[in-house]
C-alpha positions as semicolon CSV with decimal commas, in nm:
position;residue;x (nm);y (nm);z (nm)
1;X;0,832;4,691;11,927
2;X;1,062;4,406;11,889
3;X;1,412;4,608;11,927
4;X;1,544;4,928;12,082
5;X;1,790;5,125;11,866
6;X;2,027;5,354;12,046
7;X;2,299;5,586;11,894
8;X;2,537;5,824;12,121
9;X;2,549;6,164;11,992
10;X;2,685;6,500;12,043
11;X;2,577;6,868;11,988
12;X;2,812;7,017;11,712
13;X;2,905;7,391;11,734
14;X;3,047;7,472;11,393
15;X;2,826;7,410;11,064
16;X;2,853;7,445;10,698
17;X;3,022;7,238;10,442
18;X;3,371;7,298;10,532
19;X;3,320;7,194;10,900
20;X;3,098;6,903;10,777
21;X;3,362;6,792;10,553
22;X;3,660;6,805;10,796
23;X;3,416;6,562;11,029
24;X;3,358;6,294;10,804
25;X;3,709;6,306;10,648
26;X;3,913;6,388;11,019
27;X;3,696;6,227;11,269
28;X;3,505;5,985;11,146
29;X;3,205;6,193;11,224
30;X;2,863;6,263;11,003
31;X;2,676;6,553;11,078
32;X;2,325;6,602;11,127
33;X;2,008;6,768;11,292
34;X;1,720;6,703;11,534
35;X;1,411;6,935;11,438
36;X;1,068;6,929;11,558
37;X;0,853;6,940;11,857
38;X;0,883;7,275;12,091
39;X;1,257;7,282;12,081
40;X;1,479;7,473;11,817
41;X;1,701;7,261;11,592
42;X;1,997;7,105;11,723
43;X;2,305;7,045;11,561
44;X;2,501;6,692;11,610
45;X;2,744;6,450;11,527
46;X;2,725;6,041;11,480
47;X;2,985;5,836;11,458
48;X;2,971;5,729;11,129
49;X;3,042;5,315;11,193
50;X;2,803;5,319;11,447
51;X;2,519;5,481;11,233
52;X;2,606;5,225;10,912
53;X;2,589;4,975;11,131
54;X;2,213;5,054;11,247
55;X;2,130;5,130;10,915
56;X;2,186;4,757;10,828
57;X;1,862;4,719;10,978
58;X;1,565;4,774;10,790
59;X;1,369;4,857;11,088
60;X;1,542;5,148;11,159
61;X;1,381;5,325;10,919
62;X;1,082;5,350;11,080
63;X;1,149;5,279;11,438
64;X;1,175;5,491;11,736
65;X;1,567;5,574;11,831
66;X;1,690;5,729;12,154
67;X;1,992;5,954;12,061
68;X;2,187;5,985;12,349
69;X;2,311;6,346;12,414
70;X;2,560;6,418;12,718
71;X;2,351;6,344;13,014
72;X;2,011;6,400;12,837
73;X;1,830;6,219;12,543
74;X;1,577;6,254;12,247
75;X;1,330;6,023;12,127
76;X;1,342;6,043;11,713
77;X;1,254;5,954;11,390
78;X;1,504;5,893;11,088
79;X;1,368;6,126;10,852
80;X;1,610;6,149;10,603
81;X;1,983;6,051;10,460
82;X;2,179;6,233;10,236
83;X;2,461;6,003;10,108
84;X;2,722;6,017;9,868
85;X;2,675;5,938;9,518
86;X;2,945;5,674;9,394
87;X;3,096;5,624;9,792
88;X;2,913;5,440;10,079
89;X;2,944;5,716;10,280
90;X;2,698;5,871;10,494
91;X;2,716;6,266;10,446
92;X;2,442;6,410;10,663
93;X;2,124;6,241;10,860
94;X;1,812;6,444;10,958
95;X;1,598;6,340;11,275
96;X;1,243;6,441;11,406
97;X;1,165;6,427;11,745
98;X;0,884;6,221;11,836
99;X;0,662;6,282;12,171
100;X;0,434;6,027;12,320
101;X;0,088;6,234;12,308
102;X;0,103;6,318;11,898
103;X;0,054;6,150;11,595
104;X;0,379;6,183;11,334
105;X;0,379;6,107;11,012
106;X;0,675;5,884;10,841
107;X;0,699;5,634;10,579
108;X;0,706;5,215;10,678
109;X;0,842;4,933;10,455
110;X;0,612;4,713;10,282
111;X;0,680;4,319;10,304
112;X;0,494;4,072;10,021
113;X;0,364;3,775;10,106
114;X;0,237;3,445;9,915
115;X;0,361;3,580;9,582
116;X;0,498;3,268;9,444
117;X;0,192;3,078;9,555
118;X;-0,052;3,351;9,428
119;X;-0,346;3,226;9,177
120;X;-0,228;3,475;8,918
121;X;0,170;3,341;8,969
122;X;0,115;2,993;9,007
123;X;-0,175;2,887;8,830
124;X;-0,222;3,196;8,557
125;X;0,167;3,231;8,504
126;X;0,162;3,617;8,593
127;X;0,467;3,815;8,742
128;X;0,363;4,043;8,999
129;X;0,528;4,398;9,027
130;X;0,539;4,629;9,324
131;X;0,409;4,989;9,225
132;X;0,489;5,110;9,561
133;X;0,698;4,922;9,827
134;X;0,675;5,176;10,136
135;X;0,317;5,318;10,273
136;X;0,306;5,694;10,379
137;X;0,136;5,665;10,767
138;X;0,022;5,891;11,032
139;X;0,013;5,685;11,394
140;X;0,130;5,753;11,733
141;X;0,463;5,667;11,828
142;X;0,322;5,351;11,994
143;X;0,154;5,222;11,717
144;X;0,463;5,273;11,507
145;X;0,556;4,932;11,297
146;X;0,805;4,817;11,200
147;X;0,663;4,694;10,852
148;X;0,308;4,677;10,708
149;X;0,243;4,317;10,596
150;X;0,075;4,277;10,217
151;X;-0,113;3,930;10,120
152;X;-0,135;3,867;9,783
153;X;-0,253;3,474;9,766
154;X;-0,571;3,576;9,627
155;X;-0,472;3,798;9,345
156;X;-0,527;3,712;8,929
157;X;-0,356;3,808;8,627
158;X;-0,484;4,140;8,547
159;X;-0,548;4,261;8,857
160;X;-0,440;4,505;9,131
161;X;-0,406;4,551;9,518
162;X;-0,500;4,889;9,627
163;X;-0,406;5,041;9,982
164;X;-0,826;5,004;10,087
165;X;-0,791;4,652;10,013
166;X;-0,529;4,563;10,290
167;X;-0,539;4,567;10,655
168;X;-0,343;4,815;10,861
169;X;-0,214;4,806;11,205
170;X;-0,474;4,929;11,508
171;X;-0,387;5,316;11,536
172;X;-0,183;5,313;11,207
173;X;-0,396;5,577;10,906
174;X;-0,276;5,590;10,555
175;X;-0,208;5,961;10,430
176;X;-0,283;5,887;10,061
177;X;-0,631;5,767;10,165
178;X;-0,683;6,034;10,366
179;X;-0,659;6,275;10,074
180;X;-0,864;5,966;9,827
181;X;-0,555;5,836;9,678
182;X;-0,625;5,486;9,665
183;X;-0,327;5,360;9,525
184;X;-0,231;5,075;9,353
185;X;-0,007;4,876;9,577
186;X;0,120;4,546;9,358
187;X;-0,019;4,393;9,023
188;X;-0,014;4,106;8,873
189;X;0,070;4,093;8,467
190;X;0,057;3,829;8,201
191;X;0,410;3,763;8,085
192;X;0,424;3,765;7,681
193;X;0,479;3,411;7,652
194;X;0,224;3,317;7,896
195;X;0,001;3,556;7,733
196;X;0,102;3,415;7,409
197;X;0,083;3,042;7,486
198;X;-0,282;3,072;7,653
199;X;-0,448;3,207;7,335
200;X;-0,298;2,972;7,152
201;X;-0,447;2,677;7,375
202;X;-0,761;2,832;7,418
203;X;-0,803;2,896;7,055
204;X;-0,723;2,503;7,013
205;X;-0,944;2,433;7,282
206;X;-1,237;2,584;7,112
207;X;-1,158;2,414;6,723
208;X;-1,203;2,104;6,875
């Protein structure tokens, strides 16, 4: 893995929404919880800067992060980020702990390549359209990436990229093959006027 996210953190004794209000708005705090493993839940606090700051970077999405707790420390997982719904503010982050020896399961970003210089973009006059853009995964934490890459050079108008069809990591499994969901991935369409403009040459083509 090409970076190491870290984040200080520290155990918080009071919950609920009061408490988890008078964090954010007095100390600059966002609350949040570490599940998972064979430990119970733990309660913490982020500083809120520091965690929009990391958040900046795609990769931390799906990327191992060492919260740093007093004198001890957990490996975790982002899992999920409740924000708030007209401010950028960060209102509560849940973590899963991650150990070395078993597989978890999280969700990794999916980057598109050769879309402009596809043969159903550049020579057929398609648009392509993403039906999903993040891949549901089951790996060990060492086979965790940080994106899964998706060619699409070799796709034509009219046709789709399906998760079978692309190559994943060593170690990495797709969940929604696992259960036969081969789903559609990206897609390339006719636009109208392409669509429109074609017949019309190919019906001149064949008059003459």
């Amino acid at each position: 893995m090409a970076e190491d996210f870290v984040l200080s953190a520290e155990v918080r004794e009071l919950s609920g929404k009061g408490a988890s209000r008078r964090l954010r708005r007095e100390q600059g705090l966002v609350p949040g919880i570490i599940y998972g493993g064979d430990k119970e839940p733990t309660q913490i606090t982020l500083a809120h800067k520091d965690l929009v700051k990391q958040l900046e970077n795609e990769a931390f999405y799906s990327h191992i992060v060492t919260l740093n707790i007093g004198s001890g420390s957990e490996s975790v997982i982002l899992k999920d980020l409740q924000r708030h719904p007209a401010k950028p503010i960060i209102l509560h982050a849940d973590f899963l702990r991650v150990s070395a020896d078993q597989k978890l399961h999280t969700k990794v970003p999916l980057h598109f390549i050769n879309e402009a210089s596809s043969v159903g973009v550049k020579t057929q006059g398609g648009v392509v359209t993403h039906n999903i853009t993040e891949l549901d995964i089951t790996c060990l934490p060492k086979d965790l990436p940080e994106f899964i890459e998706v060619d699409i050079a070799t796709l034509e108008v009219g046709q789709s990229l399906h998760i079978s069809e692309i190559t994943l990591p060593e170690g990495v499994s797709s969940v929604d093959l696992a259960h036969d969901h081969d789903l559609a991935i990206a897609t390339i369409s006719k636009t109208r006027g392409a669509s429109s403009s074609d017949e019309d040459g190919e019906a001149a083509a064949t008059e003459e």
